[in-house]
N, C-alpha and C positions, 0 to 999 in steps of 0.2 A: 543653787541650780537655776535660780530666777536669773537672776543675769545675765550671766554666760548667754545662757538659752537667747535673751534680748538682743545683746551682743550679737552673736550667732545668729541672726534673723537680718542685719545689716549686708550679708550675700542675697537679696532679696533684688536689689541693684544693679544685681550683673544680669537678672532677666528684662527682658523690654515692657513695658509699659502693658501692652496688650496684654501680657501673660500673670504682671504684675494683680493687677484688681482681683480676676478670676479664683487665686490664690487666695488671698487677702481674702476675700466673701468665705472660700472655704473654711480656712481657721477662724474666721471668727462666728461661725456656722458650730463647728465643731468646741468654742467656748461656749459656747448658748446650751450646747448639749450636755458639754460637764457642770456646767451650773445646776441646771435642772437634774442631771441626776445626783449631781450632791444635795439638793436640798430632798431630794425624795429618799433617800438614804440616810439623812436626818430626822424622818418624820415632817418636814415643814409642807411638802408636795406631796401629793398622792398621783403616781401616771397611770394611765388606764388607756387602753386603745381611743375608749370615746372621745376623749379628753383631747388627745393626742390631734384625731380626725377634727374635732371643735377646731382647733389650733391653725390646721393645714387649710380649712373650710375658708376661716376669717380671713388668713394669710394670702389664700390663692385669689380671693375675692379682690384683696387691697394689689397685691401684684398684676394680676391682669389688667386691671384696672390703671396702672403703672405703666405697664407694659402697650397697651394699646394708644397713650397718651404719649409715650415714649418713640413708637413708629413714627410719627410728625417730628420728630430730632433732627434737626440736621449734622449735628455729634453723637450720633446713637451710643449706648453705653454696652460695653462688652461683657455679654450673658451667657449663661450657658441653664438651658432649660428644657423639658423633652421636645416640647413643642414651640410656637413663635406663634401667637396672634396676625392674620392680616390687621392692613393701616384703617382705619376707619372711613367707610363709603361717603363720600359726598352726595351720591343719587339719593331723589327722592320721587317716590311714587303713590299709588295707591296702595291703601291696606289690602293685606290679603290673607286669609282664613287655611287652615290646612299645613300642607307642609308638601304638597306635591306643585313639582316647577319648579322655577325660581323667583325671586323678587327681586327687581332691578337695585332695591335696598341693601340688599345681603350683600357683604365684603367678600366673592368669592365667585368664581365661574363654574357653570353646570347648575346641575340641579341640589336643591337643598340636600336631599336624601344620600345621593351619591356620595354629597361634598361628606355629611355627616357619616357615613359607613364606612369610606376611601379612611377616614383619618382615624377609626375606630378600628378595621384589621391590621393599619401599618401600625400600630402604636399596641396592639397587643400583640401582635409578631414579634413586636421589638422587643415588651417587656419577657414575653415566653423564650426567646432566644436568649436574653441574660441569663433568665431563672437557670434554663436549663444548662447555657454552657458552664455558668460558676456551680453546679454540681457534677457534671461528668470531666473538666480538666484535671480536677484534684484525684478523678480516679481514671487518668487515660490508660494505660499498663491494665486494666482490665475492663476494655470499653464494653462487652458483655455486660459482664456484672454491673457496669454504670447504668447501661440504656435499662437493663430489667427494675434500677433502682429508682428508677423514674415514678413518682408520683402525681397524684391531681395538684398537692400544693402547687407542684414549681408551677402552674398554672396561674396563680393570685398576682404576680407581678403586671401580667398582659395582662390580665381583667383590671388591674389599674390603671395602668397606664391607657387600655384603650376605654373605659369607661370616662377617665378622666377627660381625654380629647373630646369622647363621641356625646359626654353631657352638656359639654361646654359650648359646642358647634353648636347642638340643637337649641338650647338654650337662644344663644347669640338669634338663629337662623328665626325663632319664632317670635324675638320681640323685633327684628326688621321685617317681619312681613306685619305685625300687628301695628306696628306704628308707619308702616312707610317708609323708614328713616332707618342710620343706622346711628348709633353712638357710643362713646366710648364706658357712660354710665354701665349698661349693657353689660360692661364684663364685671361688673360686682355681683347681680343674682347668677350669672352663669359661672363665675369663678367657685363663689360661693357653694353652689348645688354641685358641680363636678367635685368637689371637693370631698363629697361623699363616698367618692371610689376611692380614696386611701383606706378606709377600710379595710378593703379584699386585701391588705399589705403594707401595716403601719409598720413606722419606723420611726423613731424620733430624732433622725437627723434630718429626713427628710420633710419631717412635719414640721420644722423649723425652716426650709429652706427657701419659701416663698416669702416669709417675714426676711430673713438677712438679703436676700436679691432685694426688698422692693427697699432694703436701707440702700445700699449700692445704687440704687437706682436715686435717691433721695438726693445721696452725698456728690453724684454726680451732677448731678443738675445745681447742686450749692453750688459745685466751682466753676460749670458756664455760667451762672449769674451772678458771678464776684462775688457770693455772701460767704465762702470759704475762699481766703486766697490763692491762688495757681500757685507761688512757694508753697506751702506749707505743703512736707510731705508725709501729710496724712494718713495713704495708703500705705507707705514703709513702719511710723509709727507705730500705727491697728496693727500687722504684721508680726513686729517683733512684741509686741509686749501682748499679744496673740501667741506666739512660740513660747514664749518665755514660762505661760500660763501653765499650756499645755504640757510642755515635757516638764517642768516642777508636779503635775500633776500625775505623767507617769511614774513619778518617783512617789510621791507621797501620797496620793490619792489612788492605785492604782485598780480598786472597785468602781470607782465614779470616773475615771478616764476614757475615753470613747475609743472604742475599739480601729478603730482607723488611724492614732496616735501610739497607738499598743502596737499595731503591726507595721507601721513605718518605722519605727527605732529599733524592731527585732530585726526587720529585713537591711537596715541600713548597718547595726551593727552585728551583723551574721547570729541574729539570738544571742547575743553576750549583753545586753542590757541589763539586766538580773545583776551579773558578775560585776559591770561596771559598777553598778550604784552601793553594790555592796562594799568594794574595794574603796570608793570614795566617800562613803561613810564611818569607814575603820580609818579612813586618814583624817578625816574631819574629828571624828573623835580622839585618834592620835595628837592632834595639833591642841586639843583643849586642856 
């Protein structure tokens, strides 16, 4: 099934380049995930939400950090993340105490407060509109009974996601008024402490997702400085032998396979994956 699956990942070609990497970060986002849950299902890893938040904490720290460093590109790398850092301020002023006004330092127009609340309801809007649409589409045929099934949960998404903007701003916002200056150091403690809002809504794909972006981010800057060749195609390689992993893994692994590789192969083959592996198992055994 390894093969094939490999093989089969060489349609990866017929997309553009742009759409190409975005992809690639994902399956290899989604090995990172069956790795860990097979060694946790072996006994070798124990996951636990804390663990999980540690993970996302470090990771969002080193990406931001990436990320802000990355703004100054003149080949920016194509990301896909809730939010985008401003570029890093050149202004420099006097220190300033508090958090009311602005400081000429801060990477951002208006007032600190504003900037840090503006980016805290759009981004919890945002995550409460997921929460709650991927629970009332599966039951539209009886929107009643959906809207009354509505809980405080589906609320944890928005509180992450705007926790995670609104710690990061202030963070940012209070070491350029303390220092004067802005820098791109800066998004380590703030990456860092926002990081704390995956709590209200772990997930271990996503607590993986700022470590494989800030490899993307890495790999990309190898090949604008010649230290990876422009041949080699690296991104189609990672890809297929990314694919390859994965669906071998919905076969044979199918407790540790990440559930987003589970329901692409049921929607692609109308839910006959079951049937498929079975039929090609009695023939592999038939052929021995």
């Amino acid at each position: 099934m390894f093969l094939p699956s490999v093989i089969s990942g060489l349609a990866l070609y017929l997309e553009p380049m742009v759409r190409r990497i975005p992809v690639t970060n994902l399956f290899a986002n989604l090995v990172f995930e069956y790795w860990i849950r097979t060694l946790h299902m072996k006994g070798f890893l124990r996951r636990t939400p804390g663990k999980e938040t540690i993970l996302f904490m470090i990771g969002s720290a080193v990406f931001f950090y990436l990320l802000r460093k990355e703004r100054d590109n003149e080949k920016r790398t194509p990301l896909f993340w809730i939010f985008t850092p401003p570029r890093v301020s050149k202004e420099v002023c006097e220190p300033l105490s508090g958090i009311k006004g602005r400081s000429a330092a801060c990477p951002h127009s208006g007032e600190c407060i504003n900037y840090i609340l503006k980016g805290t309801a759009q981004l919890f809007s945002a995550g409460c509109a997921i929460s709650i649409l991927r629970h009332i589409i599966p039951r539209i045929l009886t929107p009643a009974k959906a809207f009354k099934s509505l809980k405080l949960s589906h609320l944890k998404l928005g509180v992450f996601f705007g926790g995670y903007i609104g710690i990061y701003r202030l963070i940012v916002c209070l070491l350029c008024r303390a220092y004067g200056r802005d820098s791109a150091l800066y998004a380590l403690p703030a990456g860092l402490l926002a990081g704390t809002a995956f709590r209200a809504s772990p997930s271990l794909g996503i607590a993986l997702m700022p470590m494989t972006t800030s490899l993307q981010i890495l790999g990309s800057w190898g090949f604008q400085s010649g230290l990876i060749p422009e041949h080699w195609p690296l991104v189609e390689i990672i890809f297929c032998l990314c694919q390859g992993l994965l669906f071998q893994a919905r076969m044979m692994h199918y407790e540790a396979c990440p559930r987003y590789i589970v329901n692409l192969m049921d929607t692609v083959t109308s839910k006959r994956t079951e049937q498929i592996y079975l039929n090609l198992e009695k023939r592999l055994r038939a052929a021995m």
